[in-house]
Each structure stands twice: as structure tokens, then as C-alpha cells.
N, C-alpha and C positions, 0 to 999 in steps of 0.2 A: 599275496595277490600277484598272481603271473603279470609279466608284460605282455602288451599285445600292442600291435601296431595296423590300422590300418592304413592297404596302400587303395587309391582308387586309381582305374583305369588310367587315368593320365597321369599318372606319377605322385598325386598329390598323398602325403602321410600324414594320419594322426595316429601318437601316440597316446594308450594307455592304459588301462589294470581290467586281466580278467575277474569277475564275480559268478558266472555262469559255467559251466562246462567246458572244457579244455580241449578246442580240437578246430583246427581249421577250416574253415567254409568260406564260400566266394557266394556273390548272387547280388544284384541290383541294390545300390544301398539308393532307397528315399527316407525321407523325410516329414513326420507327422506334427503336427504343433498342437494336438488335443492336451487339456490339463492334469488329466486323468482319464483313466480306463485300459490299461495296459494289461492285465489278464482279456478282457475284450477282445483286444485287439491282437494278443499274441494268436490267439486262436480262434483267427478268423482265418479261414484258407485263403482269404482274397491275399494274404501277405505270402503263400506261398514261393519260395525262390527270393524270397528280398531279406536282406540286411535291413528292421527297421529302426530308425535316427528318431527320439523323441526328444522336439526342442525344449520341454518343459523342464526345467534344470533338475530340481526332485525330483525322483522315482523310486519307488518300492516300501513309502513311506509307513502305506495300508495293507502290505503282505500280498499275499493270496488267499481266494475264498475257495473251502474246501470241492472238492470234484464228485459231489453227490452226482445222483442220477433220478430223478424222475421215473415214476411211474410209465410213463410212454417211450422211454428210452433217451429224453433230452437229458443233457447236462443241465443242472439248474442254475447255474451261476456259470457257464463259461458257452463258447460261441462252438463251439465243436467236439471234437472226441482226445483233440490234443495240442500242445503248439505247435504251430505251421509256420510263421516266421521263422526264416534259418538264425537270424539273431539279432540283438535286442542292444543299442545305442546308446549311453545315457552320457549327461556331465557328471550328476553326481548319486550315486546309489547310497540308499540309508540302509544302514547294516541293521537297524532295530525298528520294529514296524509296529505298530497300534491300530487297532480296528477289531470290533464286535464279529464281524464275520469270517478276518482269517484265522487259517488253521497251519502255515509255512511263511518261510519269507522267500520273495521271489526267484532269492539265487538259490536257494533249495529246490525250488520246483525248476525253476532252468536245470541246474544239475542232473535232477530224476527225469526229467526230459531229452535230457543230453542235447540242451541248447547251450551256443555260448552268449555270456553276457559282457560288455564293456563299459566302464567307467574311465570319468578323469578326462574323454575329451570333451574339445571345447566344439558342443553341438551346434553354437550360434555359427561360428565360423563354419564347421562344416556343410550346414543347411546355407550359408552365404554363398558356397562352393558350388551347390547341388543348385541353387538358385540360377546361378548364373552359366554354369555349365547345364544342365538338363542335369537329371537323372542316369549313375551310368553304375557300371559294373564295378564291385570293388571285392578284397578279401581280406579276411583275418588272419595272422599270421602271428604265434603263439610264441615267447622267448623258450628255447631250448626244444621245440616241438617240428617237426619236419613240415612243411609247407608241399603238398603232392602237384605234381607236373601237372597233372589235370583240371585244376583249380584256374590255370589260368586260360582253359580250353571255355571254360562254361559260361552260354551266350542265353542270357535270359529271355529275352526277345526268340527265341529260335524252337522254346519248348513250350509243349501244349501240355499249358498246367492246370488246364479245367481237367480234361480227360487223368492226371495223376491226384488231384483231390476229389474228384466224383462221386457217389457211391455208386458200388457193382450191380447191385442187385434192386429189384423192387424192394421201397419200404413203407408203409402203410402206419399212417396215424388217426387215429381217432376213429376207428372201423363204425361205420355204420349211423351215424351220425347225421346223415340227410347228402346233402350237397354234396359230389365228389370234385375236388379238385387236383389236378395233376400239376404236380411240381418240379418243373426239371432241375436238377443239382447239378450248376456249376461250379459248387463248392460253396455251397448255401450256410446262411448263419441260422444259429438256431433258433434266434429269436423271431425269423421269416416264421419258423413253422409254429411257433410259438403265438404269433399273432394271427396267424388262419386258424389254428383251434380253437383260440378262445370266441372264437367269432364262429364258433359250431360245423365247421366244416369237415367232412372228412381228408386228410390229405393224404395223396399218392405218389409216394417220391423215387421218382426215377433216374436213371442214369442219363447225363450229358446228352448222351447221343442215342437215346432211345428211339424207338417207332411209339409212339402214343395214339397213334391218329386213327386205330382202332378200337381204344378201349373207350369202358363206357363213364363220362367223365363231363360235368358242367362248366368247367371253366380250366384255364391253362394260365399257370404261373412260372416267368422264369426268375430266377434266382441270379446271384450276385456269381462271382468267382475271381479268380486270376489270371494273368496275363493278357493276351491279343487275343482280341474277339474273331480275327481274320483265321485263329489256329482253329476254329471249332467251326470246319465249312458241313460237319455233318448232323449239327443242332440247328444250324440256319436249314438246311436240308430237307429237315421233319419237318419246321415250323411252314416253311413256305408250302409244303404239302397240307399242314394242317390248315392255314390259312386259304387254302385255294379251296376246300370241300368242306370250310364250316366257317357261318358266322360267331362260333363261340368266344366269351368273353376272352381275353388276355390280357396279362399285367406282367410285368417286366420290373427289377432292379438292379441297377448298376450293370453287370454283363448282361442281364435280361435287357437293360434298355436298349444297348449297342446291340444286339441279337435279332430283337426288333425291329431295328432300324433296317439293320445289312438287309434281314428277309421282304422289308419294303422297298429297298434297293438304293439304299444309304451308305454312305462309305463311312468309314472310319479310320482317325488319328492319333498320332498320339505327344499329350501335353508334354510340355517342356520338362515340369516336374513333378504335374500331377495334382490332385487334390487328398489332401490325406486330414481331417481336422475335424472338429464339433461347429465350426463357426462359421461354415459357408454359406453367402446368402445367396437363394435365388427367387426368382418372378414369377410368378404362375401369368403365362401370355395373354395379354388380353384385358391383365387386373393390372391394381395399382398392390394382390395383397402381395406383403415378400416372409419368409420362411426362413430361419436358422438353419440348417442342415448336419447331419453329420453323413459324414464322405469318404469313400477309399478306393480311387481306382488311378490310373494311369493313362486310361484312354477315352475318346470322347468321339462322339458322334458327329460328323459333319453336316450344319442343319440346311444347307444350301442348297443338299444333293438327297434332300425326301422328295418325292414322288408325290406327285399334285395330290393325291388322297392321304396325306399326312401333312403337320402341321407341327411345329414343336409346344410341348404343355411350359414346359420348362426352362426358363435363361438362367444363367450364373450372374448375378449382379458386380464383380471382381471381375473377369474376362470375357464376357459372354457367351461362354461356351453353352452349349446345348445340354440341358438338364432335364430333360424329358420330351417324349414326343405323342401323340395320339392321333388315332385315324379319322378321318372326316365323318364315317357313317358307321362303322363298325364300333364295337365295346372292346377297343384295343388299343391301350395305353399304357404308360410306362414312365419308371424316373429313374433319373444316374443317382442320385443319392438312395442315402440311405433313412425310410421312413420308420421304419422298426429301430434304427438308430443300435443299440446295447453297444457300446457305451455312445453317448450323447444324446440332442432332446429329442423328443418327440412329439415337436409341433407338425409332422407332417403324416404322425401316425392315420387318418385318416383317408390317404389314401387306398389300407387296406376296407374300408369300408365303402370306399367308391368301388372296389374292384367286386365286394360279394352284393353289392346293391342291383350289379347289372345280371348275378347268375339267375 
């Protein structure tokens, strides 16, 4: 097992042993504290351009579950078409894994991936780092591997990483099916589209920055992704045109909720170091119910600066960040978590059923 050493932006180093694929990358290293679900979460695109840190000391214990494909084109058991995380954190990697469902162990799929993986550091310490400093840019750095000049050029904050996980083209699920709904991809999980099928809908999945406000379509879902909501001024663009010449439903996740927000004329921020976990609790406003969550973003809606016809649905019971928001008269609402969850619960699955209740 190679040595590897990360350095982060401020000089700070941990050393320790590749198990993943061998080759230097740089990119935002955070910090996730989930117990499990790490195929999940490799390939969710929302990790795009980040180094992720899982604090849960075991990892790789249960493998990987094979990369079947579904009849519709979904992955059945994984959140996309591949891993998206630049690379994968741990204290301690189990070289021997057990579980009915996999078919590899994890640093074999990292490898066929050409991700790199790290063991041996001490992630409590590092997440103590990332605690206190925010979230910042870091890189791997391989023993006896060349480390490229460019590496220490790339400013995660600065790329628009919805538009490089997007899909290109229209794609169409569940053809014919009754209800059309259009799905904008800013780097959608697959279990989003997963939970509008079974719930009988046609879905129509289009690119980040489409024109939709043409087609013929019941209702308008955005989708989760990566990076700053502030990079994709040409999805807020369509939505404030589609909002302005139609009361049609909308629901929002995660980037869809900050997307929502901006085209209400919302600003946004970004956390210290982020929500990344299965265990976040928040308030639906107005009740006393609260919600376990699971959650993966970076940035947060400022709920200060909504627009007298919005209202937030949603608090973070931890920092009171803004967890969702909805419109005073319109069928237009939305949440920064994740209700479809894969991996974590899904005590909030039911907001897909508020959202096909109003088509």
C-alpha cells in the first residue's frame, strides 16, 4: 500500500496508505458522518470536485453491490452512471467484506473507476480541522508519483459543476404513463427519479439549463447537484420565465431548493462546513413535527431575504439554517434535504406525494 499524504490548503498534513487508485487529485475535501451508504454516496454527483472524509471509522466492510441496470435505464442499486466523488477518506478500510448483495470490494471498484482511495488517517482529527476551519481545498499526493503544477491552480468554488454533471440531452421515463413531469438535472440522484415513477408519472429529464417553458408538461421538478447555486444564473433564468406565465406545480431538492429560492429573489450562502450526514434534524414551520434527514450540500438559502410571497417550510433544528421554503398561493415548494434519501431514512419520503397531489 502506497503512501499518500494529504496536504490541505493551509499547510495542515495527513499521512496515509493508498487502497483506491493511484494518481493525484486536488478538490474541496469535506466531511460526511453517515454510518453507512458509501457506494450511495460515491455516486451521487452532488460530491462532484470534492475529496469525501467519512468519519465512521469502518469502511468497505459490506463491498460493493453489483452495477445492474434496470429496465428504464436506472442503475438499481447505485445513485448514477459512475463515481463522481474525486476521492474517498477513511480511518480504516476492511480488506475483506461480507454482504448477500456485493459482487467486489470497494477498492476494486475505486481501482476500475480510477478513484483514489486513503486509509490509516485519523478522520476524527481531520473533520476537527474541517470543523473549525470551514471547508477548504486540499490534495493527494502519492509516494514516488509526481504531484502536477496544476493541482494547486484548482479552485472549487470557481467551477460550474452542475453544467459538468448535467445530462446533454432530453431523457424520458416512464413514456406515456399519464401526468408529464419535467425534471431539471443538476446532477440528479437516481433515486429522485425513482420515486416519481413509482408514483405513475411520466418523467422528462432535461438539461440544467434548458428552455422547458414550452413544452407540454404538469408539473416542474428540480433536482439536487453540486457546487454554488450562484454558477447556474441560466436555470434560475428559465425557472423565473416559467414562473412568471404559469401557475404550474414546482418542487425543488437540495440545489432545486436554493434555485427556487434565487428565482424568488433569495440569496444565498455558504455553511461553514456543510451538511453532509443521515441524522439531520429539522421543523416543518409552523408544527411542533421534526424529521431525521439525510443531507449533502454546501450551501444554504438565506431565509431573511425571501420575498413577502415565500415563507420558509423548513428549519435545521442544529443551526437554523433554512431547510426549505414554499410560496404563499402558488403549488411551489421545495427542501434542502434529501426526502428520497438512498442512502438514509425516509421519514420525509412524502413530500414526493405532496408535490404529485397538487398536479
Amino acid at each position: 500500500m502506497r503512501d499518500v499524504t494529504l496536504v490541505l490548503s493551509d499547510g495542515t498534513k495527513f499521512q496515509g496508505k493508498s487502497f483506491g487508485y493511484e494518481k493525484p487529485v486536488a478538490g474541496e475535501v469535506v466531511f460526511n458522518t453517515a454510518m453507512m451508504g458509501y457506494p450511495e454516496s460515491l455516486t451521487d454527483p452532488s460530491y462532484a470536485g470534492q475529496l469525501m472524509t467519512l468519519t465512521y471509522p469502518l469502511v468497505g466492510n459490506y463491498g460493493v453491490p453489483p452495477f445492474s441496470v434496470e429496465k428504464n435505464g436506472i442503475a438499481t442499486f447505485m445513485e448514477s452512471d459512475k463515481i463522481y466523488a474525486s476521492a474517498i477518506i477513511v480511518s480504516d478500510y476492511s480488506t475483506e467484506y461480507s454482504h448477500w448483495n456485493a459482487c467486489e470490494s470497494l477498492a476494486d471498484w475505486l481501482k476500475r473507476e480510477q478513484v483514489p482511495g486513503v486509509t490509516g488517517i485519523d478522520t476524527r482529527q481531520l473533520t476537527k480541522v474541517l470543523r473549525e476551519h470551514g471547508v477548504m481545498m486540499g490534495r493527494l499526493e502519492f509516494e514516488g508519483i509526481g504531484t502536477p503544477k496544476e493541482l494547486d491552480n484548482i479552485d472549487y468554488g470557481s467551477i460550474n459543476w452542475v453544467e459538468r454533471v448535467s445530462c446533454k440531452d432530453v431523457i424520458r421515463y416512464n413514456e406515456g404513463a399519464g401526468k408529464k413531469v419535467v425534471l431539471v438535472d443538476c446532477g440528479v440522484k437516481n433515486n429522485i427519479i425513482r420515486c416519481l415513477i413509482q408514483r405513475g408519472v411520466e418523467v422528462i429529464r432535461v438539461p440544467w439549463n434548458y428552455d422547458y417553458t414550452d413544452l407540454a408538461f404538469d408539473g416542474l421538478f428540480l433536482a439536487n447537484g453540486p457546487g454554488d447555486p450562484d454558477m447556474c444564473v441560466d436555470a434560475v433564468e428559465v425557472l423565473r420565465k416559467q414562473m412568471s406565465q404559469s401557475r404550474k406545480p414546482i418542487c425543488g431538492i437540495c440545489m432545486g431548493n436554493q434555485l427556487l429560492a434565487k428565482a424568488g429573489g433569495a440569496t444565498i450562502y455558504k455553511l461553514k462546513y456543510g451538511h453532509r450526514s443521515h441524522n439531520q434534524p429539522v421543523r416543518e414551520v409552523g408544527t411542533n413535527r421534526c424529521y431525521v434527514t439525510s443531507q449533502n450540500h454546501g450551501y444554504a438559502v438565506d431565509g431573511a431575504t425571501l420575498g413577502n410571497d415565500w415563507r420558509e417550510l423548513f428549519v435545521n433544528m442544529n443551526d437554523g439554517s433554512n431547510e426549505g421554503i414554499r410560496h404563499q398561493t402558488n403549488p411551489w415548494f421545495s427542501s434542502q434535504f434529501h426526502p428520497e434519501a438512498c442512502s438514509g431514512p425516509v421519514d420525509t419520503e412524502f413530500m414526493f406525494d405532496r408535490f404529485i397531489e397538487t398536479l
